[in-house]
MMTF fields as JSON, N, C-alpha, C and O atoms, coordinates in Angstrom:
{
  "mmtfVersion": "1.0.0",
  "mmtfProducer": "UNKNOWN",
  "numBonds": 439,
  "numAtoms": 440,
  "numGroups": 110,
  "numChains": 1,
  "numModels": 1,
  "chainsPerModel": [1],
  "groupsPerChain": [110],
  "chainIdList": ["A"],
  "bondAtomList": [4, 2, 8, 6, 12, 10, 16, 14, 20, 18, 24, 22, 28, 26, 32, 30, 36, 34, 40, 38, 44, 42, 48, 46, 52, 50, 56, 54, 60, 58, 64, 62, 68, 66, 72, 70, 76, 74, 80, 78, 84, 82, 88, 86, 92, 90, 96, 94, 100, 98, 104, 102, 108, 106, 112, 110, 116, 114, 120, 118, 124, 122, 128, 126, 132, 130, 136, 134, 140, 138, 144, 142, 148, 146, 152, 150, 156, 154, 160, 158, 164, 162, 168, 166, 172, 170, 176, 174, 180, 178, 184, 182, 188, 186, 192, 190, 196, 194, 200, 198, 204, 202, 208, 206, 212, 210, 216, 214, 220, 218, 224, 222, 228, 226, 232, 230, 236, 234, 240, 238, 244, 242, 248, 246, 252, 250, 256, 254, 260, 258, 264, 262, 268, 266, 272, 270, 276, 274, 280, 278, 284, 282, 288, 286, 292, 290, 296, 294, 300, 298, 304, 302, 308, 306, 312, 310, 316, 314, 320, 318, 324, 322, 328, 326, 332, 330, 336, 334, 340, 338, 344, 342, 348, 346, 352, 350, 356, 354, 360, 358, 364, 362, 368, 366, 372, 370, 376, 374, 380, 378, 384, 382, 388, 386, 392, 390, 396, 394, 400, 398, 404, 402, 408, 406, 412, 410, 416, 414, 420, 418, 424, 422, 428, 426, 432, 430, 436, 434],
  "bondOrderList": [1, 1, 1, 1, 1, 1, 1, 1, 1, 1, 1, 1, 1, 1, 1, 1, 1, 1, 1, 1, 1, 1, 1, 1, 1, 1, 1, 1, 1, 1, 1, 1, 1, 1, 1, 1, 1, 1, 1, 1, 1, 1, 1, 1, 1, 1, 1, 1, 1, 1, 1, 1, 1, 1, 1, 1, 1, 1, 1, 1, 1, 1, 1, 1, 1, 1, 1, 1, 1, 1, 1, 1, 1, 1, 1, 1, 1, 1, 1, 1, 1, 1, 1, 1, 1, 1, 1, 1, 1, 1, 1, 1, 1, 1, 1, 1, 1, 1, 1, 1, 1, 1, 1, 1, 1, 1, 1, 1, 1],
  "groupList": [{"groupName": "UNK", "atomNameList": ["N", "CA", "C", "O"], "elementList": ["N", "C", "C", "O"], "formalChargeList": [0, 0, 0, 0], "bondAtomList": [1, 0, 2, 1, 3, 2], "bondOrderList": [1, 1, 2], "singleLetterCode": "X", "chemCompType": "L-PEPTIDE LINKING"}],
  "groupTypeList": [0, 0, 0, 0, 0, 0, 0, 0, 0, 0, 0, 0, 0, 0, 0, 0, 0, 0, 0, 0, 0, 0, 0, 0, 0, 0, 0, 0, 0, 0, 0, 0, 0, 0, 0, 0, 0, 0, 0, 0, 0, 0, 0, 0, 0, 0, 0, 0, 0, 0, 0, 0, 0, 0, 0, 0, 0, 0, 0, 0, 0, 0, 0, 0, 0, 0, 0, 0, 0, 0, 0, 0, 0, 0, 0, 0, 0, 0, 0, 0, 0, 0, 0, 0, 0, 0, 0, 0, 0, 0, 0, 0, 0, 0, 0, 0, 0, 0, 0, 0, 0, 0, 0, 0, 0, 0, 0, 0, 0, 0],
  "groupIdList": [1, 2, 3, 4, 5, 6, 7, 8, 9, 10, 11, 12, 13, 14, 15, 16, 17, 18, 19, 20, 21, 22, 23, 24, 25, 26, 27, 28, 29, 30, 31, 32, 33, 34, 35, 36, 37, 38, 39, 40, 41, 42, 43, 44, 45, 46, 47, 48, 49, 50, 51, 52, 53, 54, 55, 56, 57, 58, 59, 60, 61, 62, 63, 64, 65, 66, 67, 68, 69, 70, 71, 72, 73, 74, 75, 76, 77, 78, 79, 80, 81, 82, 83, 84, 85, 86, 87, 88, 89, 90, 91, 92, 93, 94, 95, 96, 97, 98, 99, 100, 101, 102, 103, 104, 105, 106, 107, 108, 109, 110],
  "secStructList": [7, 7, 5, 7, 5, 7, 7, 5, 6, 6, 5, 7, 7, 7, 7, 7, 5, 6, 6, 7, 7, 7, 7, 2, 2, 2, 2, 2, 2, 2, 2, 2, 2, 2, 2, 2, 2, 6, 6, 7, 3, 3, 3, 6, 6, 3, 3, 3, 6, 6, 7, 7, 2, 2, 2, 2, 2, 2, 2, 2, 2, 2, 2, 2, 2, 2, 2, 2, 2, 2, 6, 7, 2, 2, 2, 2, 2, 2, 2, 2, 6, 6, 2, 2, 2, 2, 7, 6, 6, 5, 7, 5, 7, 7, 5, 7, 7, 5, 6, 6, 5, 7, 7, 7, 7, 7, 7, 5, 7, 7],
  "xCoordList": [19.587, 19.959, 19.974, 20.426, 19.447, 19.394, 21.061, 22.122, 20.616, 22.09, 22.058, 21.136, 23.307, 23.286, 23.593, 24.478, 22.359, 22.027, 23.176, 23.482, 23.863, 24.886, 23.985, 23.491, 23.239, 22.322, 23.088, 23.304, 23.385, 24.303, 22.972, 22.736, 22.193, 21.443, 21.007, 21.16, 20.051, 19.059, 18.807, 17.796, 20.039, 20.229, 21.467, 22.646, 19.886, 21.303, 22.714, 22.814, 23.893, 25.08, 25.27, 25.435, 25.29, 25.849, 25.397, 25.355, 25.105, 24.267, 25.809, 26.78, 25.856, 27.2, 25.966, 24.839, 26.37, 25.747, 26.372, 27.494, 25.045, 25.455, 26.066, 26.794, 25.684, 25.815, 27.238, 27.381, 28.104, 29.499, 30.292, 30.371, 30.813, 31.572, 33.005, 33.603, 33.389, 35.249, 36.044, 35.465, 37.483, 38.409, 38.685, 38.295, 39.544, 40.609, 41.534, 41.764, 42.072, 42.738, 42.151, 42.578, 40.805, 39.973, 39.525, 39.499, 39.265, 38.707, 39.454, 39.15, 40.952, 42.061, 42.488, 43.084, 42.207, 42.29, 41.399, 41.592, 40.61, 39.245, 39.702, 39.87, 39.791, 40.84, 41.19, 40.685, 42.486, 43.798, 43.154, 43.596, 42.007, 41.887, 40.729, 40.533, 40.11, 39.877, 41.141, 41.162, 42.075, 43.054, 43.381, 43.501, 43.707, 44.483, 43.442, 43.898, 42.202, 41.155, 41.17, 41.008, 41.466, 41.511, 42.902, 43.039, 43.78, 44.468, 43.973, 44.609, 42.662, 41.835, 42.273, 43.12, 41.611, 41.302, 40.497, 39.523, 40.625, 39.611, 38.167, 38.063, 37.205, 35.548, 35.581, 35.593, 35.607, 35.028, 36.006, 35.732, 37.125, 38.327, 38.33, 39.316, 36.925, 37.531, 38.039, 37.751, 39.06, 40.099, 39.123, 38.837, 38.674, 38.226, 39.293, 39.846, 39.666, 40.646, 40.357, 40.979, 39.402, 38.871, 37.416, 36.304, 37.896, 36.226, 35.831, 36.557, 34.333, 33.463, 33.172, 33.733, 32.435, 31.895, 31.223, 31.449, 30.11, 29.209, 30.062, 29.884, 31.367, 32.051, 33.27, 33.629, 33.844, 34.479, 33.702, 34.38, 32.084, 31.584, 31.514, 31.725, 31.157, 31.228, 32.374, 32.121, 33.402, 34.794, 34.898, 35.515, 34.291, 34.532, 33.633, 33.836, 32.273, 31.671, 31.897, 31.673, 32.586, 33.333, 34.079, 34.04, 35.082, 35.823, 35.225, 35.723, 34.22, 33.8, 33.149, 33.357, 32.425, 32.14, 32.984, 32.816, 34.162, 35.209, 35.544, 35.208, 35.991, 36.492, 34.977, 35.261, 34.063, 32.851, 33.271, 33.381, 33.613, 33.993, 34.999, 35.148, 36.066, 37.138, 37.073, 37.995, 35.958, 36.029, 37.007, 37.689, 37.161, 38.342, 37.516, 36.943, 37.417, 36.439, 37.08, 36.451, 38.37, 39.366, 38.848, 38.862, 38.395, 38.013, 36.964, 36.573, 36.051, 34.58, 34.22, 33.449, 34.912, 34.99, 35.109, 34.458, 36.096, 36.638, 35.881, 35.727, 35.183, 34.798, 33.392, 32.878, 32.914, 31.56, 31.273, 30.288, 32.633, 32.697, 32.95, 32.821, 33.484, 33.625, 32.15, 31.741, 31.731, 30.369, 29.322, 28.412, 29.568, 28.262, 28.887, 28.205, 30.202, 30.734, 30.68, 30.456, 30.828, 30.527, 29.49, 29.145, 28.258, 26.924, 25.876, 25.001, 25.843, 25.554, 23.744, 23.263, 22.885, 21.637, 21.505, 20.457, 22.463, 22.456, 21.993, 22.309, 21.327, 20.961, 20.722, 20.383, 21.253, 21.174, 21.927, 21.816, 22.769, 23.752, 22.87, 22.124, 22.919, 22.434, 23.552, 23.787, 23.914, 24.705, 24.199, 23.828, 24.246, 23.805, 24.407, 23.928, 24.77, 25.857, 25.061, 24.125, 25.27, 24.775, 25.505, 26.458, 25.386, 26.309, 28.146, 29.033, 28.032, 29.895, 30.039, 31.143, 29.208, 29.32, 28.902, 27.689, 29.059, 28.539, 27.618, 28.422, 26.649, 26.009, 26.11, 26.349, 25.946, 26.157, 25.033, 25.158, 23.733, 22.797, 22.477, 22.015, 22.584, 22.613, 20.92, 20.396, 20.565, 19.557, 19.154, 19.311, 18.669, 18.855, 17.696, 16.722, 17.527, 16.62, 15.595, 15.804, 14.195, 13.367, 12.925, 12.166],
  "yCoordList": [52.565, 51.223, 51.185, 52.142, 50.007, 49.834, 49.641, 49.822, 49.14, 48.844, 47.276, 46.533, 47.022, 45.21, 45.59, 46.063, 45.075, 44.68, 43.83, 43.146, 43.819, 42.604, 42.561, 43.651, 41.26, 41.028, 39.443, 38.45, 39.87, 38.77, 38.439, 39.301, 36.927, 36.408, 37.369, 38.179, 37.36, 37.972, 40.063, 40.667, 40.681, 41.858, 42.485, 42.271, 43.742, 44.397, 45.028, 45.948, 44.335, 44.853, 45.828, 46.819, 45.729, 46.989, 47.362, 46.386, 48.552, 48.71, 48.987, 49.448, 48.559, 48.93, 49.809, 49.333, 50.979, 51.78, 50.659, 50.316, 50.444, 48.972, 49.861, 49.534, 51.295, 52.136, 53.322, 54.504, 52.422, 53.193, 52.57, 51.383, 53.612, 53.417, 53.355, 54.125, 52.321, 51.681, 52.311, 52.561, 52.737, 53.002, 52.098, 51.236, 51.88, 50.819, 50.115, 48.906, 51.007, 50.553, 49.395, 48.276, 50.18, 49.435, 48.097, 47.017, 48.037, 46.811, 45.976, 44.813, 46.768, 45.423, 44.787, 43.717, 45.449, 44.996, 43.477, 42.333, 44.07, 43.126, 41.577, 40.42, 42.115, 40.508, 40.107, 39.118, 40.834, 40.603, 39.222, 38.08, 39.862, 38.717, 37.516, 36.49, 37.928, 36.413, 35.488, 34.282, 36.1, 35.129, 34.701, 33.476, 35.418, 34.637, 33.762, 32.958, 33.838, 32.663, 31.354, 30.224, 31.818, 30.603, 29.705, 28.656, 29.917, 28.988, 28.028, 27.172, 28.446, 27.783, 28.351, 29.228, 27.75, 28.323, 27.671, 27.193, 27.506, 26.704, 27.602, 28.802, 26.594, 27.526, 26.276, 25.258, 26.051, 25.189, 24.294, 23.094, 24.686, 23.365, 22.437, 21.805, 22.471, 21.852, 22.786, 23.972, 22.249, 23.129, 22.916, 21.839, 24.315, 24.407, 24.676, 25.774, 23.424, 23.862, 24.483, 25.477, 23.96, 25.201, 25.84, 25.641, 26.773, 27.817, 28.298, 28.49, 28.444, 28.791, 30.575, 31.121, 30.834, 32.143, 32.581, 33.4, 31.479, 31.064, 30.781, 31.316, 29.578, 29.386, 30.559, 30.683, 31.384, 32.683, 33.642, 34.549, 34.005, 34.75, 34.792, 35.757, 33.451, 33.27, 33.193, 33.24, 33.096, 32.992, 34.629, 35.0, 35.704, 37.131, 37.47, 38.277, 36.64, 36.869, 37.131, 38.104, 35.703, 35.425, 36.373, 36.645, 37.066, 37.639, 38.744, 39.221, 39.405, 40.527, 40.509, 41.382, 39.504, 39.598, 39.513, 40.082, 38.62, 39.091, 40.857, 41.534, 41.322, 42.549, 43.545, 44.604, 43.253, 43.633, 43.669, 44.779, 42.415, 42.375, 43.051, 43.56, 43.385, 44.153, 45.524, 46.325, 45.767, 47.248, 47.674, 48.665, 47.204, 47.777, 48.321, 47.513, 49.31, 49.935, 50.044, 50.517, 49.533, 49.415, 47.96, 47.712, 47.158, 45.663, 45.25, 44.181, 46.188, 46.444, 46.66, 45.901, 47.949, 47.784, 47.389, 47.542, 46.818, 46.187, 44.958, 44.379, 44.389, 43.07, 43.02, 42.106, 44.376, 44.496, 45.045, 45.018, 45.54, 45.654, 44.897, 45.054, 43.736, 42.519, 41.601, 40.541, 42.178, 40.886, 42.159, 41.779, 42.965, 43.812, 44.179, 44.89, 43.704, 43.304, 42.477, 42.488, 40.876, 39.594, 39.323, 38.898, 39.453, 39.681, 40.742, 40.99, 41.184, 42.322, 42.086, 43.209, 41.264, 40.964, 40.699, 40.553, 40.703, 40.522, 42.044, 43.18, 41.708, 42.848, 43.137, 44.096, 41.28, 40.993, 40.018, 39.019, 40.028, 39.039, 38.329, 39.119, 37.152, 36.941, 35.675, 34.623, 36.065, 35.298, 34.926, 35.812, 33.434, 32.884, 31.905, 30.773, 32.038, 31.652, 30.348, 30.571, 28.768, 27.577, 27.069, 26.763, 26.563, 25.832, 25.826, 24.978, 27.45, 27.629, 27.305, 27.304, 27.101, 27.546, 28.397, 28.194, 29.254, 30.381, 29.982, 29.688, 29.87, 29.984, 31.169, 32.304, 30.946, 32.269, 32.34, 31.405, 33.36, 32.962, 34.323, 35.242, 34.471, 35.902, 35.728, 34.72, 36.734, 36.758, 37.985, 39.186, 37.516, 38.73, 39.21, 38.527, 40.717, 40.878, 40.551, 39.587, 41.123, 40.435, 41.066, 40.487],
  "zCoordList": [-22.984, -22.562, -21.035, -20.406, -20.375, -18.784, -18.409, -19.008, -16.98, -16.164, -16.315, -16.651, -15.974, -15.672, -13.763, -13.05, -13.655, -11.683, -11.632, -12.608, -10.527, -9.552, -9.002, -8.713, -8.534, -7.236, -6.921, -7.616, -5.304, -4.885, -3.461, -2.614, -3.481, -2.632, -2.449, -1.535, -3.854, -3.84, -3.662, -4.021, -3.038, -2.624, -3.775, -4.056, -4.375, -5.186, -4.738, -3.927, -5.449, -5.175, -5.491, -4.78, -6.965, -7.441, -9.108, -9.856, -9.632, -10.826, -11.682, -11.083, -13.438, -13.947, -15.224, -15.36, -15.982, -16.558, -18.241, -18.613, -18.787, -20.247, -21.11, -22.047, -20.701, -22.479, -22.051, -22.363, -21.25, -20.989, -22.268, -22.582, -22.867, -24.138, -23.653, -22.901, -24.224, -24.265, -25.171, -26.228, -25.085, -26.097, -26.149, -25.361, -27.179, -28.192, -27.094, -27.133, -26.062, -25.037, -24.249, -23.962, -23.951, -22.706, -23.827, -23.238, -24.943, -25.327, -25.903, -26.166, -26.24, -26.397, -25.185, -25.31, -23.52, -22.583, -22.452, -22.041, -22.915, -22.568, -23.649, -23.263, -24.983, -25.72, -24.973, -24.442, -24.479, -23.596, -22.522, -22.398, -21.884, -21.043, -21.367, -20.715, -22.448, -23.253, -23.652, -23.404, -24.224, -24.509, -23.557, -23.578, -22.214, -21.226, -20.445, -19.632, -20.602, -20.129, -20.929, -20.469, -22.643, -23.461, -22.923, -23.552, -22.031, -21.557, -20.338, -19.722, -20.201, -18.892, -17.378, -17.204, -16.443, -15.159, -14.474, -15.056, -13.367, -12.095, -11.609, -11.351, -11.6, -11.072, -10.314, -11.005, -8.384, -7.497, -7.777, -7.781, -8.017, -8.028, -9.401, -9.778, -10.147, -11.718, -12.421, -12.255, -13.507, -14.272, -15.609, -16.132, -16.031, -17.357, -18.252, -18.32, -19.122, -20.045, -21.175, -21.551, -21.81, -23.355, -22.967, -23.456, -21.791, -21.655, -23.127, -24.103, -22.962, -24.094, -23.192, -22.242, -23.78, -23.176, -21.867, -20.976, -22.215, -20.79, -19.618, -18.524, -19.98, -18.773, -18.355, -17.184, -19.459, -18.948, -18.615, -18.132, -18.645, -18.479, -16.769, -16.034, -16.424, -15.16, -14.086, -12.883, -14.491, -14.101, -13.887, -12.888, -14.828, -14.372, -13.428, -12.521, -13.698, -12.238, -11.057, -10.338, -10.862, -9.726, -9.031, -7.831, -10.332, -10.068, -9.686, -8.666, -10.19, -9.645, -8.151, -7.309, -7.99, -6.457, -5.432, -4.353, -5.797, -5.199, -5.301, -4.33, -6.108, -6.202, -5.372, -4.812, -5.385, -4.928, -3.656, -3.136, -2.842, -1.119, -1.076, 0.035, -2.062, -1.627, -1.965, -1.814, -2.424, -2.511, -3.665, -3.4, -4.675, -5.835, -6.946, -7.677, -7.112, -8.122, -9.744, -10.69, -9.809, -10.892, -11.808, -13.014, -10.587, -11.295, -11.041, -11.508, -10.027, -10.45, -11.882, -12.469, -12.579, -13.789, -14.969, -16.003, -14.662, -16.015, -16.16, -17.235, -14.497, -14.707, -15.456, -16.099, -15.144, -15.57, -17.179, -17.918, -17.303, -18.67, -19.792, -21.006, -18.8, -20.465, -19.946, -20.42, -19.157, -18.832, -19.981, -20.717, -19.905, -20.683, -22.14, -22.878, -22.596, -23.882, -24.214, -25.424, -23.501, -24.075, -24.179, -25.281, -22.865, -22.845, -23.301, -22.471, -24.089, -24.593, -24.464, -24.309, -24.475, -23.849, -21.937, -21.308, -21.56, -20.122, -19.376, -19.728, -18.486, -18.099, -16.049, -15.355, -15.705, -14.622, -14.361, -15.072, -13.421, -13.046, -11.655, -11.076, -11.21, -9.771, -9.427, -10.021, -8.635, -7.834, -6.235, -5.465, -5.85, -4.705, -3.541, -3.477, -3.214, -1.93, -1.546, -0.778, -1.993, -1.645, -1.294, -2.01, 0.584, 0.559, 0.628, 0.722, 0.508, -0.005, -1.468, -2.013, -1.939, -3.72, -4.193, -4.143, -4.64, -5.545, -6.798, -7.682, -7.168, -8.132, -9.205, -8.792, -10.479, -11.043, -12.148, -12.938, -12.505, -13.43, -14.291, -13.615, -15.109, -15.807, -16.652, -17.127, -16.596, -16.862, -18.244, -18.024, -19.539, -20.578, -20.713, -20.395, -21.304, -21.711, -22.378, -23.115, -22.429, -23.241, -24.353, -25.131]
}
């Protein structure tokens, strides 16, 4: 199995390995924070109240490029691990800085 690329404008960030295996811990973590997304959350100031997948998928995006600028390799992880658990055909994230918006476009295998 490949990596899922972070490519942020266009320049790879960072590669996450797809075929890293989770314990029971790490993937009730990963519930853990689906449920707490199913209470909703803000992307660009609108409040998504019942995210679907697509829109929490991107909300961890976010979060990871953040954690990306800060250097936290704890939530580098985890972020890339529910994007390559929920996304399980994703194999490329691209994120693009328009404007002061972030774009977010995942791209799956073929």
């Amino acid at each position: 199995m490949s990596n899922l690329s972070i490519m942020v404008n266009d320049q790879l960030a960072y590669e996450y390995d797809r075929s890293t295996k989770l314990d029971e811990k790490q993937l009730a973590f990963l519930d853990k924070m689906d449920s707490d997304m199913d209470r909703g959350f803000r992307i660009h100031g609108e409040l998504i109240s019942k995210p679907d997948r697509k829109q929490k998928s991107a909300f961890v995006a976010m979060n990871l490029l953040k954690a990306l600028k800060q250097e936290d390799p704890a939530k580098i992880a985890v972020s890339c691990a529910y994007l390559v658990n929920r996304l399980p055909h994703a194999i490329e994230l691209h994120a693009k800085d328009q404007d002061g918006r972030i774009s977010i476009e995942f791209i799956d295998e073929h």
